[in-house]
C-alpha positions in Angstrom: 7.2 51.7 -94.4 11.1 51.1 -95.9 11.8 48.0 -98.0 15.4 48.2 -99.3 15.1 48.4 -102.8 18.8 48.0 -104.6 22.1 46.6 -102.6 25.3 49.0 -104.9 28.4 47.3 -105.5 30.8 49.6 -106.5 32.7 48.5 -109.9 35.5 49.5 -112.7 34.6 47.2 -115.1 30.8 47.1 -115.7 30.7 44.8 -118.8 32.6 42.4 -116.6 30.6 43.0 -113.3 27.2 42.8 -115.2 28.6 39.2 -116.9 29.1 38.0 -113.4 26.6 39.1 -110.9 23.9 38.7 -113.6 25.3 34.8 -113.7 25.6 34.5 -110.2 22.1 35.8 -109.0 20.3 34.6 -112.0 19.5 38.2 -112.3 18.8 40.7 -115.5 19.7 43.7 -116.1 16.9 46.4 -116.1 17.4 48.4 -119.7 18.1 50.8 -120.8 21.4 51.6 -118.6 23.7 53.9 -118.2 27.6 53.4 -119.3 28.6 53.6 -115.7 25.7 52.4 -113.7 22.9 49.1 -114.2 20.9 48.2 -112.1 20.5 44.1 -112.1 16.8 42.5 -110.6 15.2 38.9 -110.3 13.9 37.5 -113.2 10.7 36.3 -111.0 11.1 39.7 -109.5 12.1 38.5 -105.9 14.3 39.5 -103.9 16.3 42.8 -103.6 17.9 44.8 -106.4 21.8 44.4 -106.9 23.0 47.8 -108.8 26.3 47.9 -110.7 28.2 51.7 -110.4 31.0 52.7 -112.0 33.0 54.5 -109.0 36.7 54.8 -107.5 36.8 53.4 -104.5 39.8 52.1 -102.1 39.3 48.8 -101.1 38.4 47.8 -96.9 39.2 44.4 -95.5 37.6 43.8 -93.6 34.9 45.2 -95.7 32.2 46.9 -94.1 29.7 45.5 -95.8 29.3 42.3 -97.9 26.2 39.6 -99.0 25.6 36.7 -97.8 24.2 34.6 -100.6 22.4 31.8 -99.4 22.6 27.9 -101.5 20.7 24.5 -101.2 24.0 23.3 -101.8 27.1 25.3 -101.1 29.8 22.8 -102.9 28.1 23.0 -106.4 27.5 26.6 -106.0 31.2 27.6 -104.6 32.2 25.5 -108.1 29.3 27.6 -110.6 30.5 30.7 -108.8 34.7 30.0 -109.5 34.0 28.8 -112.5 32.3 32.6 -112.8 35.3 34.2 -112.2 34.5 33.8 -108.3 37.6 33.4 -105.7 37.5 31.9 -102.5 39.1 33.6 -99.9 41.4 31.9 -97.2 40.7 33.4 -93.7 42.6 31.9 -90.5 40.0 32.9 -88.0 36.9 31.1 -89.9 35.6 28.5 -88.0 36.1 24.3 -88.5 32.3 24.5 -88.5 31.1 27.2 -90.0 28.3 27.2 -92.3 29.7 29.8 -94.7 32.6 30.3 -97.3 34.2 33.5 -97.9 34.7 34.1 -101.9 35.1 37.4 -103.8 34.0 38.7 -107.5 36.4 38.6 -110.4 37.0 42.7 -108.8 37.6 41.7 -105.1 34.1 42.9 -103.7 33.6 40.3 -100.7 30.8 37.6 -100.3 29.8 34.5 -98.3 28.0 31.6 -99.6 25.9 29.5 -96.8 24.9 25.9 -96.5 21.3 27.3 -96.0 20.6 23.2 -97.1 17.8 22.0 -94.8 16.6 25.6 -92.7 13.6 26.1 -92.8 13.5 29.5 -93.3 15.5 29.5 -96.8 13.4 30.2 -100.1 14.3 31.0 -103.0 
């Protein structure tokens, strides 16, 4: 059996990264840690790892791989998640109905948040 155990963002600015995505997943950071790599977890211990590394890397758009973050209510967590440092990000060939908004970290790293507000497969 595979389970994937830890999603890794790359990152410049850790202190700023950890601030964030700790914020924005509700998430901790596992000590001790290194100066150019954490790795962030649940605080109820569900759901997959998110680690933090300190790496040079050229930035994809599209990317080729982003998170889809799933909310009970997508307005109030688009406004917790700019008020983060979050950015939403303007795309001409999204949808009139699509269930998802495009935003980005205070670094640029791509993710959606969806109106997951009434499926019945969402828990948190």
């Amino acid at each position: 059996m595979i389970v994937v155990g830890s999603i890794v963002i790359r990152v410049e600015n850790l202190e700023r990264q950890k601030a964030f995505w700790t914020a924005a997943l509700d998430y901790v950071v596992r000590v001790p840690h290194d100066d150019d790599f954490a790795l962030l977890h649940a605080r109820d211990g569900r759901g997959p790892n998110v680690s933090l590394n300190v790496m040079p890397s050229g930035r994809t758009l599209p990317p080729r791989i982003h998170l889809d973050l799933y909310a009970e209510d997508q307005t109030a967590e688009i406004a917790r998640l700019s008020g983060l440092g979050a950015r939403e990000v303007q795309w001409d060939g999204r949808p009139a109905d699509a269930d998802y908004v495009i935003m980005e970290d205070p670094e640029g790293n791509r993710f959606c948040v969806i109106d997951a507000a009434g499926w019945s497969g969402f828990t948190r």
